[in-house]
C-alpha positions in Angstrom: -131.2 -29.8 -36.2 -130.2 -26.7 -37.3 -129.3 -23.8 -34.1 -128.8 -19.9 -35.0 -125.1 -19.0 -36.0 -123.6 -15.8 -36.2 -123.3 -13.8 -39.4 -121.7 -10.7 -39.9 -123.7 -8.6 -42.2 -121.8 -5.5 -41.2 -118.6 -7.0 -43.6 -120.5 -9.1 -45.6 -122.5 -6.5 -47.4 -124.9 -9.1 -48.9 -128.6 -9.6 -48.6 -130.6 -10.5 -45.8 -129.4 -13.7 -44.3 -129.7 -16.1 -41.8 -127.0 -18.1 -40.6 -126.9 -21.7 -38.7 -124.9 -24.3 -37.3 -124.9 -27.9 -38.3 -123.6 -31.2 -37.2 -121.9 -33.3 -39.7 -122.4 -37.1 -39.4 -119.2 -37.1 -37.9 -120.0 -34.8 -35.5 -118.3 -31.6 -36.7 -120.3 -28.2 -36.4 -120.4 -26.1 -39.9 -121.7 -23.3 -40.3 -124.4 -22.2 -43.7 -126.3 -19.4 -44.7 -129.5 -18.9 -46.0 -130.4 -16.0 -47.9 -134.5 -15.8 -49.4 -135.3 -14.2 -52.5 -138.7 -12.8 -53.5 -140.3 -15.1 -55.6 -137.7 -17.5 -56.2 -137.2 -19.4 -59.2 -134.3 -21.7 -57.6 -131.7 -22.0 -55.2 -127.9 -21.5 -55.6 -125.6 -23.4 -53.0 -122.3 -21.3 -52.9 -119.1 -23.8 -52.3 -116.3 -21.8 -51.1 -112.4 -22.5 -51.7 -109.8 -22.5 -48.8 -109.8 -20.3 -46.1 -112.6 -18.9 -47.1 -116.0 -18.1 -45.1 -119.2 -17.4 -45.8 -119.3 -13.5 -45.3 -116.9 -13.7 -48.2 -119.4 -13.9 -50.7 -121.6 -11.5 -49.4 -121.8 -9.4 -52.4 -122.1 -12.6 -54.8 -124.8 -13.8 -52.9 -126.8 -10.1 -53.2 -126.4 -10.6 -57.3 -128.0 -13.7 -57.6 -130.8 -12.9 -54.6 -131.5 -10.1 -56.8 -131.8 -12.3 -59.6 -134.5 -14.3 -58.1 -132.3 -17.2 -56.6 -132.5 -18.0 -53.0 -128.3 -18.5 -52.2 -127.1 -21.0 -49.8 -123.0 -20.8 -48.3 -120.7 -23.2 -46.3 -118.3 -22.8 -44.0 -116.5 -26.3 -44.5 -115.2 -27.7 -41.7 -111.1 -26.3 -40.7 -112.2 -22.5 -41.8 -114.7 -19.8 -41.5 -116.7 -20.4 -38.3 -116.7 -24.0 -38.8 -115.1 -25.9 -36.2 -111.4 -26.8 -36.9 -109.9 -29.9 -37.1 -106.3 -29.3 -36.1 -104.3 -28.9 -33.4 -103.2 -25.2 -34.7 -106.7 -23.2 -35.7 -104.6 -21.3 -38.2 -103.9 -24.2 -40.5 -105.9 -25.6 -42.6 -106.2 -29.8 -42.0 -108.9 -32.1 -42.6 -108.5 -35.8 -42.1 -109.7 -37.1 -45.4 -110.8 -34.8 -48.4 -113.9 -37.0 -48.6 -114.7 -35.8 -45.1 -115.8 -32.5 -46.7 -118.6 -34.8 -48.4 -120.0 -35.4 -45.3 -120.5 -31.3 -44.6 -122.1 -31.0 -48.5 -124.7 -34.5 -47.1 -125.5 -31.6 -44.2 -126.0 -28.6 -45.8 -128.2 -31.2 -48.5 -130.5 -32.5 -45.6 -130.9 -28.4 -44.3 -132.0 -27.7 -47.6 -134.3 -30.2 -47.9 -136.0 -29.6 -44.3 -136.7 -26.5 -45.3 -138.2 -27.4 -48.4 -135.5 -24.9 -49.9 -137.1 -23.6 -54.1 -136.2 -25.5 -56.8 -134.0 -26.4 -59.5 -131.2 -26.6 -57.1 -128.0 -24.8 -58.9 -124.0 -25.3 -57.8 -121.9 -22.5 -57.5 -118.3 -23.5 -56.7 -114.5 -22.2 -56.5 -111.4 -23.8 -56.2 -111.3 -26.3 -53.2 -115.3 -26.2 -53.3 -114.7 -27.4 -56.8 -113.2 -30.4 -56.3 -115.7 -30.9 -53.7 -118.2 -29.9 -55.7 -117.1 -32.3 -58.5 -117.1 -35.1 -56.0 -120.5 -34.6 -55.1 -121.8 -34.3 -58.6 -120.4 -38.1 -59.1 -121.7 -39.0 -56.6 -125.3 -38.1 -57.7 -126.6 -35.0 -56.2 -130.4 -33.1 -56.8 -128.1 -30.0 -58.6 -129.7 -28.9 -62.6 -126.6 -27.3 -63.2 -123.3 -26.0 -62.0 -120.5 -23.2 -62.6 -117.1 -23.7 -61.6 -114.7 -21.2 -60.8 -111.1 -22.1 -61.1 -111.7 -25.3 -59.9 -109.1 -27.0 -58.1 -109.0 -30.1 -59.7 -105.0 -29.8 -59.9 -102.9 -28.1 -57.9 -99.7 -25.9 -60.0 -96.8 -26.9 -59.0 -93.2 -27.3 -61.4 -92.8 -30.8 -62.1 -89.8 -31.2 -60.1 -91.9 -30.3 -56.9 -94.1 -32.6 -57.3 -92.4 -35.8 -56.3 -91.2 -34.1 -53.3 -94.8 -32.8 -52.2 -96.0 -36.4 -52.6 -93.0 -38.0 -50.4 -93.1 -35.2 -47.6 -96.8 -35.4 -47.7 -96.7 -38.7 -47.3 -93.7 -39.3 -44.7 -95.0 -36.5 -42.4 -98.4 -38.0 -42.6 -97.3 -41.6 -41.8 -95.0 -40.2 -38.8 -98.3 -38.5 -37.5 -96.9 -34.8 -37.9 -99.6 -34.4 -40.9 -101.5 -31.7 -39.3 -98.5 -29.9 -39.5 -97.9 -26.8 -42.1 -96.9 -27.7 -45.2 -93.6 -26.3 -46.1 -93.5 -23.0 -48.4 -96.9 -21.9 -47.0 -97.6 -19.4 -44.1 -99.4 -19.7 -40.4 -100.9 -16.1 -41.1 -104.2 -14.9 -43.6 -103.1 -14.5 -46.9 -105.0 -11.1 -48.0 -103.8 -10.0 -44.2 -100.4 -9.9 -44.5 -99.8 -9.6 -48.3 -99.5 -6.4 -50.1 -101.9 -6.4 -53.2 -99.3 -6.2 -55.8 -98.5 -9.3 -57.5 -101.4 -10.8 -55.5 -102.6 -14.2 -56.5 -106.0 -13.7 -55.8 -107.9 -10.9 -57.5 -106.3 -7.8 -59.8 -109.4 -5.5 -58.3 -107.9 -3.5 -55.5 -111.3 -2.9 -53.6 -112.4 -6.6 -53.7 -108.6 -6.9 -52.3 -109.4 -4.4 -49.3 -113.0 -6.1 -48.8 -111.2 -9.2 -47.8 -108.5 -7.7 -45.9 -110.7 -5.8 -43.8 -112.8 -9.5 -43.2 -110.0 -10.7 -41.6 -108.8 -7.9 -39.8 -112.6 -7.4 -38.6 -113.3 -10.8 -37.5 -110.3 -13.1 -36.4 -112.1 -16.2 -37.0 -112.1 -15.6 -40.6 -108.3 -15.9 -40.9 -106.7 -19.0 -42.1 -103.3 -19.7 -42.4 -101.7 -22.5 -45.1 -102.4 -25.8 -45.8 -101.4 -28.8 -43.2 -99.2 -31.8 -44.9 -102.5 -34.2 -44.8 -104.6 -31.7 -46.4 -102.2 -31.1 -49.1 -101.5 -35.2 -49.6 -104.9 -35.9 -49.6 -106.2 -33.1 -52.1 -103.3 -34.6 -54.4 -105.2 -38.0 -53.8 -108.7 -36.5 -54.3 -107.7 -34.5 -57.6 -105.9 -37.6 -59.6 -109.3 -39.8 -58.2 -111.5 -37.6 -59.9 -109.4 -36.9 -63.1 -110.1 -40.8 -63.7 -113.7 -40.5 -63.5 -116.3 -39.2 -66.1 -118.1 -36.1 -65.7 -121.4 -35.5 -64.5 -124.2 -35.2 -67.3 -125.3 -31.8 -65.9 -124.5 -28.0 -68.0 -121.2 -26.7 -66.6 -120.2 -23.2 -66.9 -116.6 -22.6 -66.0 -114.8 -19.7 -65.5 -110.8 -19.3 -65.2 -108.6 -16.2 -65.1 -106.5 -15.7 -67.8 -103.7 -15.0 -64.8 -104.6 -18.3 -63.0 -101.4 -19.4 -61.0 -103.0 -21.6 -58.7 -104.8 -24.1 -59.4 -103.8 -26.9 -62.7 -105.2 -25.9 -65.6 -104.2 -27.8 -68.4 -106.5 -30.3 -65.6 -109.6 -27.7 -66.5 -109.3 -27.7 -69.9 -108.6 -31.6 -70.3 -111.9 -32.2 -68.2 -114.2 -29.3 -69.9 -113.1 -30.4 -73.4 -115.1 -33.9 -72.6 -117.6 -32.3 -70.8 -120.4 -32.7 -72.7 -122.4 -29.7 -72.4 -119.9 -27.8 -70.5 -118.4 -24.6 -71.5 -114.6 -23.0 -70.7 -114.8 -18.9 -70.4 -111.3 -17.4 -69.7 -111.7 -14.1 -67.7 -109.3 -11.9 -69.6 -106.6 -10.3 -66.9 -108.3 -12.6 -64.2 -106.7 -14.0 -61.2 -107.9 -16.9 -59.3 -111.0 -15.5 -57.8 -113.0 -14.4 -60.8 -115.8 -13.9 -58.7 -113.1 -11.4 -56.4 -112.9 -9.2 -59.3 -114.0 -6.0 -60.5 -117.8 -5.0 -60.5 -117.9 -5.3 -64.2 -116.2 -8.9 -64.4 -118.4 -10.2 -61.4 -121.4 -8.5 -63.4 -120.7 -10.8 -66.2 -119.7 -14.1 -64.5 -122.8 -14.0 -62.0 -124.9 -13.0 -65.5 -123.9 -15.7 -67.2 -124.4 -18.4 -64.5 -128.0 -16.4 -64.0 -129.0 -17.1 -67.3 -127.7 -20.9 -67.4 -129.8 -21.5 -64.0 -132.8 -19.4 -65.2 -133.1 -21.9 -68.7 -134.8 -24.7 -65.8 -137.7 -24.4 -64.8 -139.3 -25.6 -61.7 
């Protein structure tokens, strides 16, 4: 049964949405949005990355409601509103990525009580990639999907990662994994960085947009990774890199300034993808759908006109 959440439209600056909580089968309370359009010719389901919340896509979600797509955002479990799994609220843990499959099976059922329009379209970036991925081989009522630097690798030098699999590991099996991972921070990335050199988007508005997020509503601040969330996405991204991809369209979208996620990973998988399509977002960082008006314009456009080709 899905309860009223809260939503803050005041820093979202999306359309008109309702919010709700869920309970996963594990008995974890996430939270999703629902935002109508008027006459809709589909639904989107928006899968966010790592510390990120729903509000976050705010102005996303207006593009494709505009475009006649009702939109439909998460807030896994361990960020946003959700509940959090760790000890410490301010870093992000979860006990097993394929726990996260268990808050996708939720927000599937709320669509389906409510009978949401379809075809049913996937949005998703980075960590909601890999999740995203998962659930596509897993069989899932999606026509299509974009990606946007999905994590299905995480960059790191080659002599780091031997050591991030042994500490992972070794912390995990002493039970200290919901511990931070070493090299990360306790505190919000885009609230305490300065926006030079920034991994995440080269648009300084977008930058203050999610600045003043976290600033505005403490819950939406994350710190880093814990040692078991980091060991297990390891797990979860060389699992899937054995598996074939789904026979759905892909769009998928990477900055040509991507520094966190793998992407030789990216191009290896949409190469064999068969009717997938790469698009590198020229000056780009990670969040392509953080950056400028002009480069969001063309990234939400071209996913529109993918989802639009089905019909219901």
């Amino acid at each position: 049964m899905a309860n009223p959440a809260p939503y803050r439209d005041d820093l979202a600056e999306g359309p008109e949405t309702r919010a709700f909580w869920l309970r996963t089968s594990d008995g974890v309370r996430i939270r999703v949005s629902h935002a109508a359009a008027q006459s809709a010719k589909g639904t989107v389901f928006i899968l966010p990355g790592r510390t990120e919340y729903i509000e976050k896509y705010g102005r996303n979600a207006r593009d494709f409601v505009a475009a006649g797509f009702d939109t439909v955002i998460v807030d896994w479990r361990g960020q946003g509103m959700a509940d959090r799994i760790g000890p410490n609220p301010m870093v992000g843990h979860v006990g097993t990525f394929l726990d996260f499959q268990k808050d996708w099976s939720a927000i599937q059922r709320f669509a389906r009580d409510r009978d949401l329009p379809r075809p049913w379209h996937m949005v998703a970036h980075s960590m909601g990639g890999c999740i995203g991925l998962r659930a596509l081989m897993s069989g899932s009522d999606m026509a299509s999907v974009m990606f946007s630097g999905p994590m299905w690798g995480i960059k790191m030098s080659g002599h780091l990662r031997p050591v991030a699999w042994t500490l992972t590991r070794l912390a995990h099996l002493l039970g200290q994994g919901h511990r931070l991972a070493p090299g990360t921070s306790i505190k919000s990335y885009p609230g305490t960085e300065p926006f030079e050199d920034n991994l995440l988007t080269s648009d300084p508005d977008m930058f203050d947009y999610m600045r003043h997020h976290v600033e505005a509503e403490p819950q939406f601040g994350l710190g880093g990774p814990s040692y078991t969330w980091l060991m297990t996405a390891l797990q979860e991204c060389n699992a899937l890199a054995t598996m074939p991809s789904p026979a759905i369209p892909a769009l998928c979208f990477v900055g040509s300034n991507e520094r966190i996620v793998d992407t030789t990973r990216i191009r290896e998988r949409m190469t064999n993808w068969k009717g997938g399509k790469l698009l590198l977002v020229d000056g780009a960082e990670h969040e392509v759908l953080m950056e400028n008006a002009n480069t969001r314009r063309q990234v939400t456009g071209a996913a529109v006109s993918l989802f639009s080709s089905f019909k219901a």
